[in-house]
C-alpha positions in Angstrom: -71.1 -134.3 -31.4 -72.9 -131.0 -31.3 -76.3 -131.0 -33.3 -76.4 -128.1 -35.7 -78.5 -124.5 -34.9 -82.3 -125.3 -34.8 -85.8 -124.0 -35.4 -88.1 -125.3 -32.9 -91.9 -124.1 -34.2 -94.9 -124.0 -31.9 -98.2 -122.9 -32.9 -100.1 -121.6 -30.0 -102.4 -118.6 -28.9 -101.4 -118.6 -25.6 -97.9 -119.3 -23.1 -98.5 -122.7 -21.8 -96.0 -124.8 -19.6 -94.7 -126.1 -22.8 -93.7 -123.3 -24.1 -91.4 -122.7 -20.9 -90.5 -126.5 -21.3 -88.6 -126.0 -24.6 -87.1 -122.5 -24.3 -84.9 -123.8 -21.4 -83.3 -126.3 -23.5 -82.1 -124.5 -26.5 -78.7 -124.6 -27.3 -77.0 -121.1 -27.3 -77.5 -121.2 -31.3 -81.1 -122.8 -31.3 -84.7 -120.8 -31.6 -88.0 -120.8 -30.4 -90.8 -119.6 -33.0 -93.7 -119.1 -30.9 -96.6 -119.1 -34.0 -99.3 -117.4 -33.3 -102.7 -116.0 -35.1 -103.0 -112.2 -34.2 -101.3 -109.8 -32.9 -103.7 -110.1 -30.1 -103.5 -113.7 -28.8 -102.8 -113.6 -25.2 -99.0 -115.0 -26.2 -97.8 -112.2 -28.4 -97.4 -110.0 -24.9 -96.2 -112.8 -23.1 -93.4 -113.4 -25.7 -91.9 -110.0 -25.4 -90.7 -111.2 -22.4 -88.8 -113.6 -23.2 -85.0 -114.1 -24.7 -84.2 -113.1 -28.0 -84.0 -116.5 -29.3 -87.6 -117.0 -28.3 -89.2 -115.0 -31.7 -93.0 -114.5 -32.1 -94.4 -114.9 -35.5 -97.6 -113.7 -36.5 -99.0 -116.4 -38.9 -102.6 -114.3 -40.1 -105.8 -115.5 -40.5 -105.9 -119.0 -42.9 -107.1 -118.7 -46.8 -107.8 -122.1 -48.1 -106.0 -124.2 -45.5 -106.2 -125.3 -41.6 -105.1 -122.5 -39.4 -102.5 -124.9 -38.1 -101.0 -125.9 -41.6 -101.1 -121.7 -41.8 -98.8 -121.5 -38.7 -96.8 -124.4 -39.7 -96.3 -122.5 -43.4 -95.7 -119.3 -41.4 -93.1 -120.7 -38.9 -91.1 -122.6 -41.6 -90.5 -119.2 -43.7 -89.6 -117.3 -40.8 -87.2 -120.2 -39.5 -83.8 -119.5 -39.7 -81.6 -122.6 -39.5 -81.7 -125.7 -41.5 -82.7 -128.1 -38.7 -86.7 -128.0 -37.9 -88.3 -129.2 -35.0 -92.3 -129.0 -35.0 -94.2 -129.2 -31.5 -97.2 -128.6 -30.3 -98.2 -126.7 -26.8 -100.7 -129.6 -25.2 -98.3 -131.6 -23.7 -95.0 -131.8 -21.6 -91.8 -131.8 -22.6 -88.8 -133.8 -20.0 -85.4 -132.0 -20.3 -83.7 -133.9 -22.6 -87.0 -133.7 -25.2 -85.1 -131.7 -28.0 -81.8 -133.3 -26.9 -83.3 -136.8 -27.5 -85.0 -135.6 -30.8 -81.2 -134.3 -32.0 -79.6 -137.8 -31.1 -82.2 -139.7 -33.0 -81.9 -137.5 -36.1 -77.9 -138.5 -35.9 -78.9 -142.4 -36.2 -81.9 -142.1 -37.9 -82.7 -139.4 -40.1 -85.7 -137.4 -39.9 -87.5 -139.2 -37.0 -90.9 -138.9 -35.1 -92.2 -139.7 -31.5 -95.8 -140.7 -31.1 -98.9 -139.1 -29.2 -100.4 -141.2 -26.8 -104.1 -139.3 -26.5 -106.1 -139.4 -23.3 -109.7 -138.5 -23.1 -111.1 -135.8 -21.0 -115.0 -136.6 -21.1 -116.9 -139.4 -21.8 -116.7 -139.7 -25.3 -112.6 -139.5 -25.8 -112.1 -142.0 -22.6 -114.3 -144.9 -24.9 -112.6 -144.0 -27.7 -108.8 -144.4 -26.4 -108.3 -148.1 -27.8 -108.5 -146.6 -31.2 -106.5 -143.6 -30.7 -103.8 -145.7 -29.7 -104.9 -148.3 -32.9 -104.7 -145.4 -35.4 -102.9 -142.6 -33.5 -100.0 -144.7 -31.6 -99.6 -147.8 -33.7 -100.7 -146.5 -36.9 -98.0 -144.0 -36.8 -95.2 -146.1 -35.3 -96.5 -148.9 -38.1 -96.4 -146.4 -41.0 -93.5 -144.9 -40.2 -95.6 -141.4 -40.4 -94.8 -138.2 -38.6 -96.7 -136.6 -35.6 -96.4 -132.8 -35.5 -96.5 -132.4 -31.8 -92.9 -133.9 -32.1 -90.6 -134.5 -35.3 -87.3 -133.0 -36.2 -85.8 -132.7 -39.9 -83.6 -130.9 -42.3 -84.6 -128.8 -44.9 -82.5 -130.9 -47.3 -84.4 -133.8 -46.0 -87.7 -133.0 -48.4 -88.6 -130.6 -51.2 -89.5 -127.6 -49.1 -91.2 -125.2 -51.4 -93.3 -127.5 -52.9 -94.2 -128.7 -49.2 -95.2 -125.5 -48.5 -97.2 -124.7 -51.5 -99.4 -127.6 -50.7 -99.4 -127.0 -46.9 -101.3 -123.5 -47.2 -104.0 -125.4 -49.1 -104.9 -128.3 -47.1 -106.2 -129.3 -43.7 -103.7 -131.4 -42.1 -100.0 -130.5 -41.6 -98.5 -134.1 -40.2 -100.4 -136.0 -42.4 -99.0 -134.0 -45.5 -95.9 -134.0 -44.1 -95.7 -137.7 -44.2 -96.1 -137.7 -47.8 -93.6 -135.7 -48.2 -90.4 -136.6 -45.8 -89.4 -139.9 -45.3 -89.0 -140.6 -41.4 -88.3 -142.9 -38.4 -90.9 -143.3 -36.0 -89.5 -144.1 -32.6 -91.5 -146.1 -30.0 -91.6 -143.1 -27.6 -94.8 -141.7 -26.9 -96.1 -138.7 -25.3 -99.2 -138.1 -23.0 -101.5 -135.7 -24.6 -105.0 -134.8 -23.0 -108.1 -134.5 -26.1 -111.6 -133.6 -26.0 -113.2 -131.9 -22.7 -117.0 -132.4 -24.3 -118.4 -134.7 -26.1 -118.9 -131.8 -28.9 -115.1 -131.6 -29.2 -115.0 -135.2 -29.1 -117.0 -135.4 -31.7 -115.6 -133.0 -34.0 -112.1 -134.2 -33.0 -113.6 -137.8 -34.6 -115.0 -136.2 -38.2 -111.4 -134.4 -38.6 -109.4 -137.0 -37.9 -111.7 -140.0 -40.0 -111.2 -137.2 -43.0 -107.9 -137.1 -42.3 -107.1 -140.2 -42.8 -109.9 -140.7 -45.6 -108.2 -138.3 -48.0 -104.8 -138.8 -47.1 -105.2 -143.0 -47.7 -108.2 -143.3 -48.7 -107.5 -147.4 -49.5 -106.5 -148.3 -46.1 -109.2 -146.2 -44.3 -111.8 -148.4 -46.5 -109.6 -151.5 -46.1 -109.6 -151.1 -41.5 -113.4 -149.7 -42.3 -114.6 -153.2 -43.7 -112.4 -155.1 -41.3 -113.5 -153.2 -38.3 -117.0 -153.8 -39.6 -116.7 -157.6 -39.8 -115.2 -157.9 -36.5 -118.0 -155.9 -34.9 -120.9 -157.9 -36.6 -119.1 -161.0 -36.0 -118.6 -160.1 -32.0 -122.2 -159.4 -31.5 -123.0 -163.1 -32.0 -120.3 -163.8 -29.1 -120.3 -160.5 -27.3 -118.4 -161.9 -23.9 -115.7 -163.8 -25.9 -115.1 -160.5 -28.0 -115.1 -158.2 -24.7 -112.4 -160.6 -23.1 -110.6 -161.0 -26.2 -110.4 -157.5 -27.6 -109.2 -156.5 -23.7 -106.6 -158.7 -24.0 -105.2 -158.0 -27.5 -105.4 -154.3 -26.4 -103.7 -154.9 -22.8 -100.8 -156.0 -25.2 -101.4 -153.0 -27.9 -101.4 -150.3 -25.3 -98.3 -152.5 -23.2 -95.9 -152.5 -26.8 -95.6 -148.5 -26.5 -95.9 -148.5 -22.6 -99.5 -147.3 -22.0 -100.6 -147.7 -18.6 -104.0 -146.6 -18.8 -107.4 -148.8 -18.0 -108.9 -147.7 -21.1 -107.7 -151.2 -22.8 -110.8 -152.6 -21.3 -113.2 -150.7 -23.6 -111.6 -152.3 -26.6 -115.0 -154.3 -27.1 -117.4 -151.1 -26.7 -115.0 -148.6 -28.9 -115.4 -151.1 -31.5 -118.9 -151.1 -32.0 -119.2 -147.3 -31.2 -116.5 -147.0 -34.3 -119.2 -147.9 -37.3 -121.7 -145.2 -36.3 -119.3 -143.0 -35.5 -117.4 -143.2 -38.7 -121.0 -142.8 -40.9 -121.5 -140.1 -38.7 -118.1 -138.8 -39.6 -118.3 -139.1 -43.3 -122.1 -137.8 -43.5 -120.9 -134.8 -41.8 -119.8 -131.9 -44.6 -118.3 -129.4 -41.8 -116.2 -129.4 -39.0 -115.0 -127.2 -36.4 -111.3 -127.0 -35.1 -109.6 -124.3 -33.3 -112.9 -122.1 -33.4 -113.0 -122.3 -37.0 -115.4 -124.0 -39.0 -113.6 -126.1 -42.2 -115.8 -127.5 -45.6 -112.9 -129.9 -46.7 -113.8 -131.5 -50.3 -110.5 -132.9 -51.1 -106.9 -133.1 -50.5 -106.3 -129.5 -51.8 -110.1 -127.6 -51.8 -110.8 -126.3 -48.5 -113.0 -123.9 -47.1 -112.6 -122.0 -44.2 -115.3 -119.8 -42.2 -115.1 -118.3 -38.4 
């Protein structure tokens, strides 16, 4: 069977590979939103180029939410079919990506792959067991939604009041999942983070106050677990290195991980508690070049 005409959205500021990766496999009916800031990001030119089903849209500067929920907001106005893919522009997409996205949605409903996130400098590489704890497992676990790649209807969730809330808040896939029920499929997708240990670092404070605000009972509840474990390892710290290399040799195996990392189960662990005070003293943080004050759910500030 045919999948219906669809929206695929990408927020971006400039052509990469992926965006050449998904305009070769829309249908003849489908559409590319390439989402952009400005008029002056280095894609708006580069779009011109391209097919008339590849569309720039020109999001604007963010008031009171992330400039990625902006884009998002943006790119679901200016969508024209009732099928909606979100993607992101950091990682590749095989040939059949959409196609395997549009037979999923026929068996499952909305449905979800999951990021697999590999670190680029010193910082990200110790801290890829819990990328794939939170980031990998945690999605696939809570049946949540990654943006970088999830495909829905627009009968699927209450989209005006989705939006409303989008364009004041920080995080666009973790409001999303309180909003659509999906599937998350064990599929994952490569996708290279940090470069510094700055970015790292800010990467960490978004991502703890993501998941702070958006369940603040579980990121208390894996806080005071994590905490036990890593006090409680210190008194055995061998044992725990084997151990926790061996329990995450499994982890990373389940979603077909191949990467090394596994073996810095024991250190990420420890480095997580003064990380995550670190994260939750900090009142700023920077993503995207902007610089984000986020008090709660729906209060945010944003500043260049």
């Amino acid at each position: 069977m045919d999948a219906p005409p669809t929206s695929v959205l990408l927020p971006t500021t400039r052509w990469t590979p992926a965006c050449e990766e998904v305009a070769t496999q829309l249908g003849p009916e489908d559409e590319l939103l390439v989402v952009c800031d400005t008029e002056t990001d280095p894609v708006a030119e580069r779009v011109a180029d391209e097919p008339d089903r590849v569309r720039l849209v020109v999001a604007g500067e963010p008031e009171g939410c992330s400039g990625k929920a902006n884009a998002v907001a943006a790119g679901m106005e200016a969508a024209r079919h009732d099928r909606v893919a979100w993607t992101d522009d950091d990682f590749h997409h095989p040939p059949d990506w959409l196609d395997g996205l549009q037979a999923d949605y026929e068996r499952h409903g909305p449905v979800s792959e999951l990021p697999a996130f590999v670190g680029r400098d010193p910082l990200s590489v110790l801290l890829e067991p819990l990328y794939v704890l939170g980031g990998t497992a945690g999605v696939y676990a809570g049946d949540k939604v990654w943006a970088g790649a999830v495909l829905f209807e627009r009968g699927d969730l209450d989209v005006d009041a989705f939006l409303a809330d989008l364009r004041r808040t920080v995080s666009d896939d973790g409001l999303l999942s309180e909003h659509l029920d999906a599937t998350a499929l064990r599929r994952t997708r490569r996708v290279a983070v940090g470069g510094s240990i700055r970015e790292s670092l800010e990467r960490h404070v978004r991502f703890s106050k993501i998941a702070y605000i958006h369940d603040p009972r579980g990121m208390v509840a894996s806080s005071v677990v994590t905490a036990g474990l890593a006090a409680a390892s210190l008194l055995a710290p061998l044992y725990a290195f084997v151990v926790a290399a061996l329990l995450f040799s499994g982890l990373y195996a389940a979603f077909g991980n191949r990467r090394w990392t596994a073996v810095l189960a024991y250190p990420a662990m420890l480095a997580s508690l003064p990380l995550l005070v670190y994260a939750h003293a900090r009142r700023t943080f920077v993503w995207g070049g902007r610089r984000y004050r986020w008090r709660s759910k729906f209060d945010v500030e944003v500043s260049s």
